[in-house]
Structure formats: C-alpha cells, structure tokens
C-alpha positions in Angstrom: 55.1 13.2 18.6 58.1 11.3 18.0 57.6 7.2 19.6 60.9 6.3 20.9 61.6 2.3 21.7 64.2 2.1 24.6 66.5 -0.1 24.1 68.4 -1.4 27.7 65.3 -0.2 29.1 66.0 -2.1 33.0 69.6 -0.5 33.0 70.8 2.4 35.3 70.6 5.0 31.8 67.8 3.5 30.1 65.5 4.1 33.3 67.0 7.5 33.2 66.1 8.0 29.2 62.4 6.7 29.9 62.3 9.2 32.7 63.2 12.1 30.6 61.0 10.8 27.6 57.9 10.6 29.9 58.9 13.9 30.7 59.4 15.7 27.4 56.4 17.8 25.8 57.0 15.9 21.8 58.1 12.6 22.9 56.2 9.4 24.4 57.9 5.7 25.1 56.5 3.3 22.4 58.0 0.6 24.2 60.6 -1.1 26.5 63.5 -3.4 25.8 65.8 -5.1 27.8 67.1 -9.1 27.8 67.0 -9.2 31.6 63.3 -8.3 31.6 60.9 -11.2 33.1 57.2 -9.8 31.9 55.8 -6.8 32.8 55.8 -3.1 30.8 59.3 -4.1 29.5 59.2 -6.5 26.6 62.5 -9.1 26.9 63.0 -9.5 23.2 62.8 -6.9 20.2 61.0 -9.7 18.6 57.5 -9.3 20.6 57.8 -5.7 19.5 54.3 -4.4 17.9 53.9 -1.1 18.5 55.4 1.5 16.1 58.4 3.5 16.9 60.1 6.4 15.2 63.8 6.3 16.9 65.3 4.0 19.1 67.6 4.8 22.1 70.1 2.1 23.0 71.7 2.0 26.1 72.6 -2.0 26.8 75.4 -3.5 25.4 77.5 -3.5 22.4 77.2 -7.4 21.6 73.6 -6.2 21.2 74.1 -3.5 18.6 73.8 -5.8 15.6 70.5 -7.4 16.4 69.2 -3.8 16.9 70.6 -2.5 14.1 69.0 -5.1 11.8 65.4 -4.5 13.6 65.6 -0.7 12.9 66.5 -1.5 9.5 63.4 -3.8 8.4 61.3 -1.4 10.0 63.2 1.9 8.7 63.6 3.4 12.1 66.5 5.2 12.8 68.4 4.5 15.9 71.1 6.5 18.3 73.6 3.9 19.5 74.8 5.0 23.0 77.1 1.8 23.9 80.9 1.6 23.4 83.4 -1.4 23.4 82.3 -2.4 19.7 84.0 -4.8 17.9 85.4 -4.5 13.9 82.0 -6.7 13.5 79.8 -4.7 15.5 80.9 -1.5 13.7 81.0 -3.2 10.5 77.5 -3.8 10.9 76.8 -0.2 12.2 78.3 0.9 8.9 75.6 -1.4 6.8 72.6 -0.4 8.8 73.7 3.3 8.2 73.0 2.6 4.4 69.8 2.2 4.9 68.7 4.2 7.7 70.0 7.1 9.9 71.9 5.8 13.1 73.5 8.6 15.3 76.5 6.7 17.1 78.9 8.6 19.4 81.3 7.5 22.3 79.7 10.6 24.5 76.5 11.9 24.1 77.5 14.7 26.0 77.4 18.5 24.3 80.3 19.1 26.7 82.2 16.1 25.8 82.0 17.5 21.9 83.2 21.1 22.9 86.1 19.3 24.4 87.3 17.5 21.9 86.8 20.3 19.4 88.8 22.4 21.9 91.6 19.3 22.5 91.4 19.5 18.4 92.1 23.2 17.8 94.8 23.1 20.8 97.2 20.3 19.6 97.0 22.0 16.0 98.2 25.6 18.0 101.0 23.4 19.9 102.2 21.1 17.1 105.0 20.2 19.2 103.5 20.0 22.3 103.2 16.5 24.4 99.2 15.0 24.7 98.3 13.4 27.4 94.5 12.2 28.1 93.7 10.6 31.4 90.1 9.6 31.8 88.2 7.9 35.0 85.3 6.6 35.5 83.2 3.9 38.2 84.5 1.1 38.9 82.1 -0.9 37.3 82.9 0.4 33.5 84.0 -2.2 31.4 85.7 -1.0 28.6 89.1 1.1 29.4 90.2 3.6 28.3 87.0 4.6 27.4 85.3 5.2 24.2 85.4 8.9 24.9 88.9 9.1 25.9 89.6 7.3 22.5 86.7 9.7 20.6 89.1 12.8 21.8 92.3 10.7 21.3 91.1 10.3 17.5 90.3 14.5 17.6 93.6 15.1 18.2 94.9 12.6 15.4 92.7 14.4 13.1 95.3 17.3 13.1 98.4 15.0 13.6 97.8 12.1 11.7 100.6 10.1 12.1 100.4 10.7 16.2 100.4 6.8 17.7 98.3 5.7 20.6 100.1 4.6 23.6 97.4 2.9 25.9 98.1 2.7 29.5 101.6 3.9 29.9 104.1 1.3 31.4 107.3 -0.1 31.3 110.8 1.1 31.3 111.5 3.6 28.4 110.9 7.4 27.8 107.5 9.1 25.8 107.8 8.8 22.2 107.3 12.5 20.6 104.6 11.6 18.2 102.5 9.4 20.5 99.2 10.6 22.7 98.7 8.4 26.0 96.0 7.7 27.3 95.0 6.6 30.8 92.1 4.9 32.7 91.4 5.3 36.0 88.4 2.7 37.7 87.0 3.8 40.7 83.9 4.5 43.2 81.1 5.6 41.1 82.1 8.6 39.5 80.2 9.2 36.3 82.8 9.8 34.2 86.2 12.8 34.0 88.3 13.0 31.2 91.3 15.9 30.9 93.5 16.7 27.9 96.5 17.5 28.8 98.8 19.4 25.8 102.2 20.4 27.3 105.3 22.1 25.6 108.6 22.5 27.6 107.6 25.6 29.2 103.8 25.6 29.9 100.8 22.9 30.0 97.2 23.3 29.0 94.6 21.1 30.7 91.1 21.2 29.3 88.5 19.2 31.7 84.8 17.7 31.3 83.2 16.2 34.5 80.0 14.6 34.4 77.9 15.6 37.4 75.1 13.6 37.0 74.8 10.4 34.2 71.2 12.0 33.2 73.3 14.3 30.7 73.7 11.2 28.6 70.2 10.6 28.4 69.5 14.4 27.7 72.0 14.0 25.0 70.4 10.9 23.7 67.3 13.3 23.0 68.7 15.8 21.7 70.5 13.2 19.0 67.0 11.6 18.6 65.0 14.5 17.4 68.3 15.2 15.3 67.5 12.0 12.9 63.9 12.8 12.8 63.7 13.3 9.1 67.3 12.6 8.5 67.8 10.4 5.8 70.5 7.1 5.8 73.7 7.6 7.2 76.5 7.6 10.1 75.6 11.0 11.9 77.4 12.0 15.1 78.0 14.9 17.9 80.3 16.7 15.7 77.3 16.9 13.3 74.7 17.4 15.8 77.0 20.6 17.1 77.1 22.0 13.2 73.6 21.6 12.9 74.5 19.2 9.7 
C-alpha cells in the first residue's frame, strides 16, 4: 500500500487527488496538508506531520515547493511536484532535493499533454522551416501565463531547433522573426485548460490539439507519476520518462 501525504489538500485538485486516492485499490491518504486549513482531518503545517508517508502529491503553490522539498528530503520521501510558476530559486532547490530523493516534476501531468509535445517535437523536426505558433487558454483565475505547459511544449520544440527564440505574447509593430515560436495566453471562464501547436509552412498548417475535459486528469496523472517513483532512486524524473517507462 503506498501512504501518500497531499500536499494543497483544501484546493480545487488536491480534493480531487484525495478523492481518487480514497478510491484506488494500492493507495490510502496518510495525511492532509494545506496552509489555509483551520483544524480538522487537514493538518495546517507539514510540521505537525506524524504519520509516515511514502510519496507526496503537491498541488498548492510554488512559493511552497521548497519547504516541501526539504521535508521529503529529511524523511526520504519522494514527492511529484504538480505546481508551475517556479522561480530560478524554487527550481534551484528542486534540483538539490532531487539529489537526494526522487521528485517527479512536470508542467502537465497529463499523458495527453506528453503525446503532444512528443508529436509538436517530431513535427517541427519534419518542417524545419515551418512557422510555430502555440496558443494556450485556460480559466480565468490561472495565474501564471503562458502556462507552464505551453512553455513545456515550447521547450519540445527547441529541443529540435535550438537556437529557436521565445516570443511571449505577440505585440507591437513589426513582422515574425523566422527562428522564433510564439506563444499565447488566453484567460477566461473556467475552462480547464487547451493548448494547440500550430507548425505552418507557406503552403499548408498542422494544428495538433489537447483539451482537458475534466481537471481530474491531473490528479489521475499525479498517480500514475506517484507509483512511478515508488522504488525509484534520487533524481529529476518527468512525463517524458514516465511515457518510456525509464
């Protein structure tokens, strides 16, 4: 049975994760997490913590991260980081902690998110030429734009032309650069979250799409990377290496 401590346990996905924990045949909720809790089930600090737990599943807020991080590491439990928005300190730190235990940290924990960016990946290679665009949307109550996703499959495409720049919210007077990818965000309603690659050559365009139905694939996705560390040993694991089985 594999004791998961949720992490944001009071937000809209952590509810969600405990749900589908409480549900799942080889996994119970050690505990409950979250800075906004007053008493109750859900403990307000990691600090009043006793009960032991195998993984954690974070789902709060990257200013956060580090204070996890450091508990999982004292206690050598691996953790899948869930948040975006980090800052070169909060990934500095995610980079420590991965020396000494296995942290799973990905923009999306969607499967269909890493089939897309393997797809926007293999695409751009085909179309060296070809102009990228990635336009990504999401509720309006997101903080971060664009999104860490749209940046995860900006940084997929890169991988193939590396000296492609970002151009971040197209404005201005001037025409496209040829060795740029844009990227825009779009904030409204509640959608859960849409991102489209768009890779287009003078004579025909390619649009590859991912929609999120329901946020609940996140937290299945969260699972999924969770019983992937179980067993892992210290290091930086993410979807591409959930997807490979590595």
């Amino acid at each position: 049975m594999i004791n998961v401590l949720v992490h944001g346990a009071l937000g809209r996905m952590g509810s969600i994760v405990i749900n589908r924990v409480e549900q799942a045949e080889d996994m119970t909720v050690a505990a409950g997490v979250d800075v906004y809790s007053q008493g109750g089930a859900v403990y307000a600090s990691l600090d009043q913590v006793t009960e032991k737990a195998d993984v954690a599943i974070d789902f709060s807020h990257h200013t956060l991260t580090p204070g996890l991080l450091a508990w999982c590491a004292d206690r050598g439990v691996g953790v899948v980081l869930c948040t975006t928005g980090h800052d070169e300190a909060e990934k500095a730190a995610i980079e420590a902690a991965a020396k000494r235990i296995p942290v799973f940290y990905s923009a999306n924990m969607s499967m269909g998110i890493a089939l897309l960016a393997d797809l926007a990946r293999r695409a751009a290679a085909l179309f060296p030429d070809a102009d990228v665009e990635i336009v990504e949307a999401h509720h309006n109550r997101k903080l971060d734009a664009p999104s860490g996703t749209a940046l995860m499959l900006a940084r997929a495409v890169q991988e193939v032309r590396p000296g492609a720049t970002l151009n971040l919210g197209r404005s201005g007077m001037g025409k496209r650069e040829k060795n740029e990818i844009g990227v825009q965000a779009v904030r409204m309603g509640n959608l859960p979250g849409t991102h489209v690659v768009c890779i287009s050559t003078d004579n025909q365009t390619i649009e590859l799409k991912h929609e999120a139905h329901d946020r609940s694939l996140f937290a299945d996705g969260a699972l999924t990377a969770a019983r992937f560390l179980m067993g892992k040993g210290a290091g930086l694991y993410d979807m591409n290496g959930l997807v490979a089985g590595k």
